[in-house]
N, CA and C atoms of all chains as a GROMACS GRO file, in nm:
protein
  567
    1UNK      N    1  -0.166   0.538   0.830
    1UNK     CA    2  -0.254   0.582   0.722
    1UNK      C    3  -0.356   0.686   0.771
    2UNK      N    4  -0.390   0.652   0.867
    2UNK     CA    5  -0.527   0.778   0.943
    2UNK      C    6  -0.450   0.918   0.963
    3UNK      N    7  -0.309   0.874   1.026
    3UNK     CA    8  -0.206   1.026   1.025
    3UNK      C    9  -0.242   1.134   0.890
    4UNK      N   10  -0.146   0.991   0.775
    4UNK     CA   11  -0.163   1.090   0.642
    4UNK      C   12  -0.282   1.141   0.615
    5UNK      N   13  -0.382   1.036   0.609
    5UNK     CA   14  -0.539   1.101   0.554
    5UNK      C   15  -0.565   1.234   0.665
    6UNK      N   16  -0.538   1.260   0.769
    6UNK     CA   17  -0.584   1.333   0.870
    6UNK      C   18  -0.477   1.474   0.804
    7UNK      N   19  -0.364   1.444   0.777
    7UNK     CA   20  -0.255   1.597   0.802
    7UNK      C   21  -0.335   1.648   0.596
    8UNK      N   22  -0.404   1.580   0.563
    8UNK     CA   23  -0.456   1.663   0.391
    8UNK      C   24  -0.542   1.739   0.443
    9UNK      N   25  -0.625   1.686   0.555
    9UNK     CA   26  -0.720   1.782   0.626
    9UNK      C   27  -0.733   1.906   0.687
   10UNK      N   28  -0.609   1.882   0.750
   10UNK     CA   29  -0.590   2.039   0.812
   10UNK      C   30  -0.515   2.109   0.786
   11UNK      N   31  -0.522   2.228   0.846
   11UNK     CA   32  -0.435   2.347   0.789
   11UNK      C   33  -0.316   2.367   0.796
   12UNK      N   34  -0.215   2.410   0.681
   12UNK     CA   35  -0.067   2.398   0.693
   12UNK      C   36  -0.039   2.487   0.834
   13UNK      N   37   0.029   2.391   0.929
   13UNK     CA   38   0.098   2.462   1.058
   13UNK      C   39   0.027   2.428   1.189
   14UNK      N   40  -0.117   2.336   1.134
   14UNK     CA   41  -0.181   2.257   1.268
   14UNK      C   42  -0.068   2.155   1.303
   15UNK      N   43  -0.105   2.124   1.421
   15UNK     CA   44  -0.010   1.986   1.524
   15UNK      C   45  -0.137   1.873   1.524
   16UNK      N   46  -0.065   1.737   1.459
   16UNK     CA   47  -0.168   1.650   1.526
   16UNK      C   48  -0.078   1.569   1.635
   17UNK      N   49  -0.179   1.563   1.745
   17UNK     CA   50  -0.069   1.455   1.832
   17UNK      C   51  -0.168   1.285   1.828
   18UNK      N   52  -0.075   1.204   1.785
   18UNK     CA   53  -0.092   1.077   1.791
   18UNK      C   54  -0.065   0.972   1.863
   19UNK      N   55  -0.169   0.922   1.914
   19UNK     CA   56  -0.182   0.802   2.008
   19UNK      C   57  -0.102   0.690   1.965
   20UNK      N   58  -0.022   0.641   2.029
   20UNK     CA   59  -0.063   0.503   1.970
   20UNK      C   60   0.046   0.392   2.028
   21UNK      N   61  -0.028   0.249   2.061
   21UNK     CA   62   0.044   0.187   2.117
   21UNK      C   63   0.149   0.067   2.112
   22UNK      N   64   0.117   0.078   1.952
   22UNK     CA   65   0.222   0.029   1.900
   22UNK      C   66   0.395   0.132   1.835
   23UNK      N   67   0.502   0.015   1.892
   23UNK     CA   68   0.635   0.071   1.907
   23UNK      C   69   0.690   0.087   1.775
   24UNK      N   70   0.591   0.018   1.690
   24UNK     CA   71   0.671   0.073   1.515
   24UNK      C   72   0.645   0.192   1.461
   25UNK      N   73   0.514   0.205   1.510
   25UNK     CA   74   0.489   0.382   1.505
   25UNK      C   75   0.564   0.486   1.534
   26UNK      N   76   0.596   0.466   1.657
   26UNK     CA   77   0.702   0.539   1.760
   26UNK      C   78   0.842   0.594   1.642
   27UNK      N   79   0.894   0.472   1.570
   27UNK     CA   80   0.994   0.503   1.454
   27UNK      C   81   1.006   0.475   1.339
   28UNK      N   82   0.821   0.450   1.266
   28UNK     CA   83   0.817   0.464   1.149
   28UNK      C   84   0.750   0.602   1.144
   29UNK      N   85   0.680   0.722   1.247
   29UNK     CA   86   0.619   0.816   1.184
   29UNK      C   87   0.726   0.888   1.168
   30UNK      N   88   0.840   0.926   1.302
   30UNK     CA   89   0.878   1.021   1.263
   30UNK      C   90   1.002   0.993   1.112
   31UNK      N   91   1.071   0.853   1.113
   31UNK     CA   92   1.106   0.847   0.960
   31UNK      C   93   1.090   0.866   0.853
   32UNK      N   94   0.911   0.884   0.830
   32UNK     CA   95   0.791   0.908   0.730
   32UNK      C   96   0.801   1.070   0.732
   33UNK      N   97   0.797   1.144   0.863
   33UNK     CA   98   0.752   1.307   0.881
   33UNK      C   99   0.891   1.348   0.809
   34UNK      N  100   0.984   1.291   0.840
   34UNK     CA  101   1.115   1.352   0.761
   34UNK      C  102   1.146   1.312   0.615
   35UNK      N  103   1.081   1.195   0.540
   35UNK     CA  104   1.140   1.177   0.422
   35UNK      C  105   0.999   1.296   0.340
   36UNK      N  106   0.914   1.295   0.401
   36UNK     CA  107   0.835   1.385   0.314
   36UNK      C  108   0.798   1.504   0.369
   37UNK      N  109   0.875   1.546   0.473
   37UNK     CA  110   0.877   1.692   0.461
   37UNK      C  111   0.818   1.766   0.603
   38UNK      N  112   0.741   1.673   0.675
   38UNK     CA  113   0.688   1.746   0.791
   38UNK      C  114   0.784   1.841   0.885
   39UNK      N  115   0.695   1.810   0.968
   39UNK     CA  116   0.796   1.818   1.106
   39UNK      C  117   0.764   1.745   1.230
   40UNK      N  118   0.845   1.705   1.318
   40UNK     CA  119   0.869   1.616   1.441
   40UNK      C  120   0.821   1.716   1.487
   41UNK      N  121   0.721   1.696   1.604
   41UNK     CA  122   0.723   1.857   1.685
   41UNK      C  123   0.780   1.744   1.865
   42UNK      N  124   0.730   1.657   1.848
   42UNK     CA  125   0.786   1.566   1.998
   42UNK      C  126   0.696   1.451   1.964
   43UNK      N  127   0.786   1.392   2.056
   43UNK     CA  128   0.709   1.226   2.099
   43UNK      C  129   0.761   1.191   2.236
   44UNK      N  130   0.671   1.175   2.325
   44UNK     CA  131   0.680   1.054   2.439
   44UNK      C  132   0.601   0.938   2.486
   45UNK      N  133   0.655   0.882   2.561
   45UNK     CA  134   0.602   0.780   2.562
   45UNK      C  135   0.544   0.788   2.698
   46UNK      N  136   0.443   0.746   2.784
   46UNK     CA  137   0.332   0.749   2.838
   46UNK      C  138   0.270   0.600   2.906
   47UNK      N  139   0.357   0.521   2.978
   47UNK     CA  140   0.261   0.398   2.949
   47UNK      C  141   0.342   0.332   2.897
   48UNK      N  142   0.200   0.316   2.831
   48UNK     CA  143   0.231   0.167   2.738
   48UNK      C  144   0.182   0.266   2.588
   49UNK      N  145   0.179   0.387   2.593
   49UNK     CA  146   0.139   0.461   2.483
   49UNK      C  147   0.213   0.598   2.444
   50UNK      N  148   0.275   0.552   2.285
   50UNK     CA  149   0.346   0.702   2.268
   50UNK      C  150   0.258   0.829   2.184
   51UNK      N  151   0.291   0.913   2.241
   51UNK     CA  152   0.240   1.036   2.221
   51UNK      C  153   0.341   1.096   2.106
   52UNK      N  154   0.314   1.101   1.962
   52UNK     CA  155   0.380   1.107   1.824
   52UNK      C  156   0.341   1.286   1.798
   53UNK      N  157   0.369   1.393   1.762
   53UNK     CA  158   0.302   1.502   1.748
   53UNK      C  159   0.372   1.553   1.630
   54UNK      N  160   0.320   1.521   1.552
   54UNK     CA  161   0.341   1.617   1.395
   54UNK      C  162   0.262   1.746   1.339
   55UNK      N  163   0.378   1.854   1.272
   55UNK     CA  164   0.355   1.952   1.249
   55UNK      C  165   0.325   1.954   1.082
   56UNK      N  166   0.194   1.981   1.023
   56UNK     CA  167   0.207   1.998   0.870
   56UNK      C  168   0.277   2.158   0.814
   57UNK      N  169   0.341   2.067   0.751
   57UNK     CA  170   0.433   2.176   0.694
   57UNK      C  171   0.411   2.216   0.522
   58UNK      N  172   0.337   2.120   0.478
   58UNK     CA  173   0.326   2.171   0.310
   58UNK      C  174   0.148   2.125   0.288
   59UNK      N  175   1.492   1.695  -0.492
   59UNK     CA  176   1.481   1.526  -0.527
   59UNK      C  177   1.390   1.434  -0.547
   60UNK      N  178   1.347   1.402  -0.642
   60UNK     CA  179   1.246   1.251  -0.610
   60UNK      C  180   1.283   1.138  -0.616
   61UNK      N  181   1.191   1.104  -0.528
   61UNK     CA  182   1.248   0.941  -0.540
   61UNK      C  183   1.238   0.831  -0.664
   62UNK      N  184   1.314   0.748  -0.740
   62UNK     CA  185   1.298   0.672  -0.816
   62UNK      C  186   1.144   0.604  -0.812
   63UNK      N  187   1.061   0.602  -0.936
   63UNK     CA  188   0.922   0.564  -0.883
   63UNK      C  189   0.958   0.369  -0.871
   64UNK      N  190   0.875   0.336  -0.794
   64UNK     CA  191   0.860   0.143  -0.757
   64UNK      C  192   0.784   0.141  -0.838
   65UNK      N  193   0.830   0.005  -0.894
   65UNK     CA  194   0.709  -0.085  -0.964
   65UNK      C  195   0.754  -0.249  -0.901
   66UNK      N  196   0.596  -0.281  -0.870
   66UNK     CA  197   0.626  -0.402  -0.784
   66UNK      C  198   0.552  -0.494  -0.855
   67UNK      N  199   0.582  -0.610  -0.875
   67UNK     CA  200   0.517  -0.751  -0.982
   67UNK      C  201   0.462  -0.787  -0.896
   68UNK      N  202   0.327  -0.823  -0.894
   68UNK     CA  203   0.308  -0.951  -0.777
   68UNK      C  204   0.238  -1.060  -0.859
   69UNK      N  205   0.275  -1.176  -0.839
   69UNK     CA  206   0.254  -1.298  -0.860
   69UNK      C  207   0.135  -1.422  -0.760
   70UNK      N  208   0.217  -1.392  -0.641
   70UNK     CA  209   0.160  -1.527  -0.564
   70UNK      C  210   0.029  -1.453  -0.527
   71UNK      N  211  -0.034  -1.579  -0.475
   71UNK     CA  212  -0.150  -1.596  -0.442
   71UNK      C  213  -0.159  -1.581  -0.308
   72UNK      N  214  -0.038  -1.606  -0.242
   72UNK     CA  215  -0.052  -1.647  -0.069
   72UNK      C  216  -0.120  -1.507  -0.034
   73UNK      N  217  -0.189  -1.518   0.111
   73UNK     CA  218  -0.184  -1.383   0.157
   73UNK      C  219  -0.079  -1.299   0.221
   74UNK      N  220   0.064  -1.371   0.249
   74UNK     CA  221   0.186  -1.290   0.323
   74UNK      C  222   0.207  -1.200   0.200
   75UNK      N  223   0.238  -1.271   0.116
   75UNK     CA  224   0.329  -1.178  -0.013
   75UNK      C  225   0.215  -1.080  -0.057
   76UNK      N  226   0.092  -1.090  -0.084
   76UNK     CA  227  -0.018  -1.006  -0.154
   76UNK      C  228  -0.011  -0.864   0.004
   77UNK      N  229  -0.012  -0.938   0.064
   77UNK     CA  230  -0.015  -0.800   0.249
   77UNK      C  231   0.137  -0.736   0.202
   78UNK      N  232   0.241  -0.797   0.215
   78UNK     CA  233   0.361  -0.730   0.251
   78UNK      C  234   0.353  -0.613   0.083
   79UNK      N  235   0.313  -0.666  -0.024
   79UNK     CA  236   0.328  -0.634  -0.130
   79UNK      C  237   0.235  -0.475  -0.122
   80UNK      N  238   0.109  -0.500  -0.044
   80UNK     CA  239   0.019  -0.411  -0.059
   80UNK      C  240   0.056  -0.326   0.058
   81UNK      N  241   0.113  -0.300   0.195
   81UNK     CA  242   0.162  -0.222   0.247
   81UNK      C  243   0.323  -0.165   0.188
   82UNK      N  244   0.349  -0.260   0.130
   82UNK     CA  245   0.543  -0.185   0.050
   82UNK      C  246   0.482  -0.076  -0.039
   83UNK      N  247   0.398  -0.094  -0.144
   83UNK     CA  248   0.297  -0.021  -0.234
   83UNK      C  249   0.282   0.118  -0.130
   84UNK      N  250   0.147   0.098  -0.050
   84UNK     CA  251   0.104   0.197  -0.001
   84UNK      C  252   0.202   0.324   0.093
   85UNK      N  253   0.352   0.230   0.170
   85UNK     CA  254   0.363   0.330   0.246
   85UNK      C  255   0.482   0.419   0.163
   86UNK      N  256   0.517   0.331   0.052
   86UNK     CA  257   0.548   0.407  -0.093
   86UNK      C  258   0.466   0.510  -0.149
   87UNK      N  259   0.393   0.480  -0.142
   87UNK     CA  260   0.305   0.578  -0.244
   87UNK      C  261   0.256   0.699  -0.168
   88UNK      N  262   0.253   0.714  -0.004
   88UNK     CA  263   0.246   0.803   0.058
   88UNK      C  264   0.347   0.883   0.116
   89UNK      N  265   0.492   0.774   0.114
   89UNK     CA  266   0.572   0.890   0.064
   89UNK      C  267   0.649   0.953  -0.048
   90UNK      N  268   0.606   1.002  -0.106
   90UNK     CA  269   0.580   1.061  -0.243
   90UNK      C  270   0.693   1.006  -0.350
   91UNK      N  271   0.659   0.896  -0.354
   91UNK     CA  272   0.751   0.777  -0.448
   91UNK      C  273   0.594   0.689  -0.540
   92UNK      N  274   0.588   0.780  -0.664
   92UNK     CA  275   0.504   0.700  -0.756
   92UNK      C  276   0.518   0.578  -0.750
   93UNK      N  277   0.422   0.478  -0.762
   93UNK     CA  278   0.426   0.340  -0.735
   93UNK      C  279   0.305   0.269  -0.852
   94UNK      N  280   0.387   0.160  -0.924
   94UNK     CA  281   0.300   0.103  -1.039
   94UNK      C  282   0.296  -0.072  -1.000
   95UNK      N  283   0.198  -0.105  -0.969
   95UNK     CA  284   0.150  -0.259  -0.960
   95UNK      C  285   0.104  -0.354  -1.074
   96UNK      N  286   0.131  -0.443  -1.078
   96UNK     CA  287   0.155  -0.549  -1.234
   96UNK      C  288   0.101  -0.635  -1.190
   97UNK      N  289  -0.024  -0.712  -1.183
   97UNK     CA  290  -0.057  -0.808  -1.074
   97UNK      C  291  -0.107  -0.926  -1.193
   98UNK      N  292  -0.048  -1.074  -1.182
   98UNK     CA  293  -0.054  -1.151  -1.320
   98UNK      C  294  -0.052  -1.291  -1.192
   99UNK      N  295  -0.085  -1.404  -1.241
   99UNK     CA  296  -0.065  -1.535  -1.238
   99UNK      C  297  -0.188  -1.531  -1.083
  100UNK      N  298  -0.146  -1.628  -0.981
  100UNK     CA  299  -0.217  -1.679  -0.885
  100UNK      C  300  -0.291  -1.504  -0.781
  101UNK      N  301  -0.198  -1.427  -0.826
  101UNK     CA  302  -0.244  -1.301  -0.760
  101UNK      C  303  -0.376  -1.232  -0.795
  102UNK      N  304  -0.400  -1.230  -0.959
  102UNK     CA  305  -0.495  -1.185  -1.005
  102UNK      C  306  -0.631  -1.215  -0.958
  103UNK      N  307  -0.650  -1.357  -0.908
  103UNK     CA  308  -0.764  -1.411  -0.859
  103UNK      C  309  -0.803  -1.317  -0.697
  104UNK      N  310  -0.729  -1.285  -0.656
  104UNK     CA  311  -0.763  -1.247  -0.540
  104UNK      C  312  -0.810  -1.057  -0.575
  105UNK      N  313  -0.780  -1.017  -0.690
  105UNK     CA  314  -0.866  -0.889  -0.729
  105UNK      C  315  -0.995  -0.873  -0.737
  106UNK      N  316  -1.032  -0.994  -0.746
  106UNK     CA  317  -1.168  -1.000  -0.812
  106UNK      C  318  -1.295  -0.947  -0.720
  107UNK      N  319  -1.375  -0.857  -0.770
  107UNK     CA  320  -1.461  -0.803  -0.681
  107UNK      C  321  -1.534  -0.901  -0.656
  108UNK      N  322  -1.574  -1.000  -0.670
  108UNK     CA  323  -1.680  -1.109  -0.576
  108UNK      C  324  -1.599  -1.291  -0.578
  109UNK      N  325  -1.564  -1.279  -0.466
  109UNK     CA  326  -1.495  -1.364  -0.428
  109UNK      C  327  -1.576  -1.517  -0.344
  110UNK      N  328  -1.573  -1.621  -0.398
  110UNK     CA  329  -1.622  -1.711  -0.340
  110UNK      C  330  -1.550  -1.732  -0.214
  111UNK      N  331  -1.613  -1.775  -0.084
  111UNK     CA  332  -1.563  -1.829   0.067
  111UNK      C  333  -1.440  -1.638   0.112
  112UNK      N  334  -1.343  -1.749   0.120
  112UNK     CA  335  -1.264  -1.656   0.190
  112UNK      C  336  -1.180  -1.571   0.020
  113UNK      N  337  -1.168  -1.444   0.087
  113UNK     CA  338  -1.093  -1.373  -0.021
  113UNK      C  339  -0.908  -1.420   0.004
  114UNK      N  340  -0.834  -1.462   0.122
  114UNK     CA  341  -0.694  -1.466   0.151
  114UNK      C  342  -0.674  -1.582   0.161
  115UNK      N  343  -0.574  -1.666   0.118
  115UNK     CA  344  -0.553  -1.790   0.190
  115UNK      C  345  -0.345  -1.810   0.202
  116UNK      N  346  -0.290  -1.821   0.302
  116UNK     CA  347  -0.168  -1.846   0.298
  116UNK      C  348  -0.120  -1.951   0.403
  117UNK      N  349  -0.040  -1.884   0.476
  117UNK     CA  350   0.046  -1.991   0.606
  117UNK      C  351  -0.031  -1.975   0.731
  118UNK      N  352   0.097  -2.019   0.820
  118UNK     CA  353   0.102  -1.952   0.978
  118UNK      C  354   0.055  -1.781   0.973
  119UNK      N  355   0.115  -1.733   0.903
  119UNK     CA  356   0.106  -1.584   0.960
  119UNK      C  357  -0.035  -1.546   0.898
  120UNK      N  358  -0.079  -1.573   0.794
  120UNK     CA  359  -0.183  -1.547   0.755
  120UNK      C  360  -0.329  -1.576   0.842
  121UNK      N  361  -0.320  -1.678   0.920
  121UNK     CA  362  -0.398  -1.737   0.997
  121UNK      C  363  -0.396  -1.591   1.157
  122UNK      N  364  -0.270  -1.593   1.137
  122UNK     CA  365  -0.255  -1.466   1.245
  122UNK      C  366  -0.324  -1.366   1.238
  123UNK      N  367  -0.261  -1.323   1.098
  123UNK     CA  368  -0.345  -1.195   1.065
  123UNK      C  369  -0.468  -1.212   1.069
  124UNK      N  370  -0.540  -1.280   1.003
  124UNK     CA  371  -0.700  -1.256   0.995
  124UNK      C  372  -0.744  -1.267   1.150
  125UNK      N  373  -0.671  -1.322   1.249
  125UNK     CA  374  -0.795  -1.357   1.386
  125UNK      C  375  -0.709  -1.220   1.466
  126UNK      N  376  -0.636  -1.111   1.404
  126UNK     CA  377  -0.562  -1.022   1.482
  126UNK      C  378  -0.591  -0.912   1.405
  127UNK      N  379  -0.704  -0.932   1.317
  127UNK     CA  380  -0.764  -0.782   1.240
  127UNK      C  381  -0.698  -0.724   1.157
  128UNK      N  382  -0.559  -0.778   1.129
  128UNK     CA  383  -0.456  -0.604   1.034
  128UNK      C  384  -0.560  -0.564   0.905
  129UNK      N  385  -0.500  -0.444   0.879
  129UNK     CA  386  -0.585  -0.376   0.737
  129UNK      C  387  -0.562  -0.488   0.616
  130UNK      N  388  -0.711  -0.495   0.555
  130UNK     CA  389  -0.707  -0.580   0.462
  130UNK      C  390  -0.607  -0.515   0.373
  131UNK      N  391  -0.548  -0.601   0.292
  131UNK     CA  392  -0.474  -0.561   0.182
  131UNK      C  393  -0.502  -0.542   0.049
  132UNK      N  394  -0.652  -0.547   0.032
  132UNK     CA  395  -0.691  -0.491  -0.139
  132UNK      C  396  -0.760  -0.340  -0.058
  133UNK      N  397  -0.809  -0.318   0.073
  133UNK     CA  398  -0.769  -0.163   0.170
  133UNK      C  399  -0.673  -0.059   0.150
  134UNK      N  400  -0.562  -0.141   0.176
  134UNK     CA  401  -0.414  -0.086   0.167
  134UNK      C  402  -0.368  -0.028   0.050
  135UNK      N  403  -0.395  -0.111  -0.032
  135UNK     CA  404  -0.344  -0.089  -0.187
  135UNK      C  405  -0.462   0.061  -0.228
  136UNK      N  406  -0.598   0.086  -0.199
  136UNK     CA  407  -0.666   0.169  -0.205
  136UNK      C  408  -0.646   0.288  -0.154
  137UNK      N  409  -0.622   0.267  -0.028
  137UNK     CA  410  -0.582   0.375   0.059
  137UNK      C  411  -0.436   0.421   0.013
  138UNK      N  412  -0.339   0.359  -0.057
  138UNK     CA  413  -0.209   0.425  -0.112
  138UNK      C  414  -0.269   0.490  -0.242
  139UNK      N  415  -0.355   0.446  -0.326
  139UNK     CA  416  -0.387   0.535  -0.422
  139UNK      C  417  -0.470   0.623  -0.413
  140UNK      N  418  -0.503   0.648  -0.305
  140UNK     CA  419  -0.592   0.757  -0.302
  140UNK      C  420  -0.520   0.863  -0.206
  141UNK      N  421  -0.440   0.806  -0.115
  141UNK     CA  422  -0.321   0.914  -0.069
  141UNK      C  423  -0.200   0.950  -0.138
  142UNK      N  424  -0.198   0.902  -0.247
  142UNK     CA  425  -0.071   0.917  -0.331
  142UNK      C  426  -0.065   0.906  -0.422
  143UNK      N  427   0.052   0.850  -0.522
  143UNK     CA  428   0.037   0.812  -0.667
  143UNK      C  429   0.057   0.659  -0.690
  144UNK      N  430  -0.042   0.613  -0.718
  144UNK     CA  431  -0.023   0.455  -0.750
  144UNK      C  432  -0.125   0.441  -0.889
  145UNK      N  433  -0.080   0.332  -0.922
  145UNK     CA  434  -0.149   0.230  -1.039
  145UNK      C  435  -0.145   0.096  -1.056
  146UNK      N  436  -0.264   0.066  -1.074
  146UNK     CA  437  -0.253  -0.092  -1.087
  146UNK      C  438  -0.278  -0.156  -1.196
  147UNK      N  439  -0.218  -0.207  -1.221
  147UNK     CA  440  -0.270  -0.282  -1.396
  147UNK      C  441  -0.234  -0.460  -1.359
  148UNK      N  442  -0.374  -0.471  -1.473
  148UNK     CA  443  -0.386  -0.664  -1.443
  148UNK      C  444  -0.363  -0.680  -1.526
  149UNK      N  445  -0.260  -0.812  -1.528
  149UNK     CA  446  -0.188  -0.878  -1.643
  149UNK      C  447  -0.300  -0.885  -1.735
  150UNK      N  448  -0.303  -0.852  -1.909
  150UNK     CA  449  -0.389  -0.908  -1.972
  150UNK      C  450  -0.365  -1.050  -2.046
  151UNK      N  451  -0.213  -1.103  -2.013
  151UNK     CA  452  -0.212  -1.228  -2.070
  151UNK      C  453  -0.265  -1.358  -1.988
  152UNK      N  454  -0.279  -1.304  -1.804
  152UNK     CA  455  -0.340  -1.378  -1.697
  152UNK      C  456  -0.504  -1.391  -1.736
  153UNK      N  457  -0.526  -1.277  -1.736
  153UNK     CA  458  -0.664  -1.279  -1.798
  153UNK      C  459  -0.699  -1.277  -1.894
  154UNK      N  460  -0.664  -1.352  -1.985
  154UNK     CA  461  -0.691  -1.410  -2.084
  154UNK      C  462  -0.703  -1.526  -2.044
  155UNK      N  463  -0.616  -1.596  -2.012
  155UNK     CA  464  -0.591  -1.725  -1.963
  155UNK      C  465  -0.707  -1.768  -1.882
  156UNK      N  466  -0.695  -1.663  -1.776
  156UNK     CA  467  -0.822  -1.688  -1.607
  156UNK      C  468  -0.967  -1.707  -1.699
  157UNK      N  469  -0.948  -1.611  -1.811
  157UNK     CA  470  -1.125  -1.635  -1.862
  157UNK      C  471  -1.147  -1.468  -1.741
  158UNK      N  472  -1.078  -1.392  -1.710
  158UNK     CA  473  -1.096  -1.244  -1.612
  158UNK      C  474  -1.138  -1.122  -1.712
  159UNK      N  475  -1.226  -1.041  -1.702
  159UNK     CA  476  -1.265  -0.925  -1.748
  159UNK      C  477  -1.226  -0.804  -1.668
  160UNK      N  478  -1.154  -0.685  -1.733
  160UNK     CA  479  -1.160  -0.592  -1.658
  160UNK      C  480  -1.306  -0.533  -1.510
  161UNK      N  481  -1.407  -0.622  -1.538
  161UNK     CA  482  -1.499  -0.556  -1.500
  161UNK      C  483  -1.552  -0.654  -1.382
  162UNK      N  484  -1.449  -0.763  -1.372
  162UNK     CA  485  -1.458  -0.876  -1.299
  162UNK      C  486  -1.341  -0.826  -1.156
  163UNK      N  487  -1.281  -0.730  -1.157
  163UNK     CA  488  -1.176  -0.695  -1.066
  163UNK      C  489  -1.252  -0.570  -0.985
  164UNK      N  490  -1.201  -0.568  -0.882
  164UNK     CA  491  -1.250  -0.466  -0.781
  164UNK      C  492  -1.208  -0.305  -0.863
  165UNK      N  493  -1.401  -0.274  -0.833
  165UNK     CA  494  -1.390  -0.172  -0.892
  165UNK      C  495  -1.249  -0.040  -0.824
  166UNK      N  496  -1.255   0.096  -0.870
  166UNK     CA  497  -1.173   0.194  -0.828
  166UNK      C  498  -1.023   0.136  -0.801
  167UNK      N  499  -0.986   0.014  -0.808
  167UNK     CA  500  -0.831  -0.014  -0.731
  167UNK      C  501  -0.742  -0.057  -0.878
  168UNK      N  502  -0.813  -0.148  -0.971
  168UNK     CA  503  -0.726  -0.182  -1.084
  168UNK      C  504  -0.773  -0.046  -1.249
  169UNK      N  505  -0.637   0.024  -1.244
  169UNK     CA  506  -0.695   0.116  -1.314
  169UNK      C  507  -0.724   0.053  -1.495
  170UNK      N  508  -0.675  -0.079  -1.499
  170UNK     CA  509  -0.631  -0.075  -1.645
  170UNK      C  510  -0.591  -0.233  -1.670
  171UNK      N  511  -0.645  -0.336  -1.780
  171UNK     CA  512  -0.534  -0.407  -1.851
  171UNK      C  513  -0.423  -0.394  -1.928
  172UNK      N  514  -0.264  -0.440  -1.896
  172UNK     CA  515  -0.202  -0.399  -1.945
  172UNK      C  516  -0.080  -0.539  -2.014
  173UNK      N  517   0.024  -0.504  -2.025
  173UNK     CA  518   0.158  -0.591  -2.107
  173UNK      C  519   0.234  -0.625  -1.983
  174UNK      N  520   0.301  -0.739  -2.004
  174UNK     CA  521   0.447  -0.700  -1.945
  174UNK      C  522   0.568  -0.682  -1.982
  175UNK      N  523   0.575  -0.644  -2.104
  175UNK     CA  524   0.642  -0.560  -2.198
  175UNK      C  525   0.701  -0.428  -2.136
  176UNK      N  526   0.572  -0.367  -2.154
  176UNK     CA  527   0.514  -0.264  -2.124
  176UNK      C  528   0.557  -0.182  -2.040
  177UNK      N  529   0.483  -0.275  -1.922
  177UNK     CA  530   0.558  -0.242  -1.736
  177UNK      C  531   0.718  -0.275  -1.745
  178UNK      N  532   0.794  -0.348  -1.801
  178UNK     CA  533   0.921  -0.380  -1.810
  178UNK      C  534   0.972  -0.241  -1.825
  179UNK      N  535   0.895  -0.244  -1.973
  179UNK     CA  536   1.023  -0.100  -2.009
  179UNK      C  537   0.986   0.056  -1.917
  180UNK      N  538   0.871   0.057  -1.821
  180UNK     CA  539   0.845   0.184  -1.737
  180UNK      C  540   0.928   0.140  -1.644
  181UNK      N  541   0.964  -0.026  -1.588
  181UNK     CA  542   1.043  -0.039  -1.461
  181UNK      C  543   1.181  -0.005  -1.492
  182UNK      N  544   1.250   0.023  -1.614
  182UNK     CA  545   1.383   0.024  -1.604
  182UNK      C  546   1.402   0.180  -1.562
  183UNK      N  547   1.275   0.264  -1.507
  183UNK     CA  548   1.283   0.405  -1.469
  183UNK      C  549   1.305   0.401  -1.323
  184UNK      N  550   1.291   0.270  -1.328
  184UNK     CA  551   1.274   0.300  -1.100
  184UNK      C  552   1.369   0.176  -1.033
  185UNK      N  553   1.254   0.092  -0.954
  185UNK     CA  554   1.326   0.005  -0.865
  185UNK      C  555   1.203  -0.123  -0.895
  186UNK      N  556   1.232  -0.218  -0.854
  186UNK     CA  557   1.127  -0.328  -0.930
  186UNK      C  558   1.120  -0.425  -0.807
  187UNK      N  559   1.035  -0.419  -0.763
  187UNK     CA  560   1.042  -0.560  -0.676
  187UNK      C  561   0.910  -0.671  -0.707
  188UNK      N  562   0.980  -0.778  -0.680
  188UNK     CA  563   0.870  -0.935  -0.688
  188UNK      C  564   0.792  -0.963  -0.639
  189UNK      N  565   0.676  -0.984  -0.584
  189UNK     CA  566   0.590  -1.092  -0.456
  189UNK      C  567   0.577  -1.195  -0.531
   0.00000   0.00000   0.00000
């Protein structure tokens, strides 16, 4: 939810990269970035923490 | 393409079904799948903007959740309508019954008393699920 509220904020074609250390994130954002349109720009994992990086696209 | 809009009934009172109900809602409604909420019987009580003791009460998992922080779920349901398209309407035949006033439910989240008539015939536009 902080993703979505965060990508209305900025400007079409900023990258946010997202923390986070839970593993449902890892393959519910980028499932979410594709049914509505983003873009995947990468994800790794780090740790015990993946690094999610979405591109706003609309 | 769009997606068929959800309309989800919720009923129970527990807090599993009111959480699972209010994140299915929200991560619906943020991805751009209109979403309409019908909230009638043991559920309605837990709308209510001033809540005696605890606002949740359910099982095992419920006990989890609250001492493990997750997002409240009258949160959730907010945060999908304000990132997306949602609506909530409270049974008006529950509240009738409850003795409930529109003005007795948390403000900004329940937009409306409504039928279930009503919501029936908007659900035969989408997908319908129970709590």
């Amino acid at each position: 939810m902080e993703l979505i509220a965060t990508l209305k904020l900025i400007e079409l074609g900023d990258e946010i990269d997202v923390l986070s250390s839970d593993k449902g994130s890892a393959m519910d954002i980028p499932a979410w970035v594709e049914k509505v349109k983003h873009e995947m720009v990468g994800i790794d994992q780090e740790g015990d923490f993946w690094h999610i990086v979405v591109k706003k696209m609309k | 393409m769009s997606s068929p809009p959800l309309f989800i009934l919720l009923c129970s009172g527990e807090h599993e079904k009111i959480q699972m109900a209010a994140m299915t809602a929200s991560v619906a409604a943020v991805s751009d799948r209109a979403v309409e909420v019908f909230v009638s019987m043991n559920a309605l009580a837990v709308f209510r903007k001033d809540v005696e003791g605890q606002r949740y009460s359910g099982g095992e998992f419920s006990k989890v959740m609250q001492q493990r922080n997750v997002p409240d779920a009258i949160e959730l349901f907010g945060q999908g309508k304000m990132l997306g398209e949602m609506k909530v309407y409270a049974c008006s035949m529950a509240m009738d019954v409850a003795g409930i006033e529109i003005e007795d439910l948390v403000e900004d989240l329940v937009d409306d008393a409504g039928g279930l008539t009503k919501f029936l015939a908007d659900a035969e536009s989408g997908q319908l699920i129970v709590f």
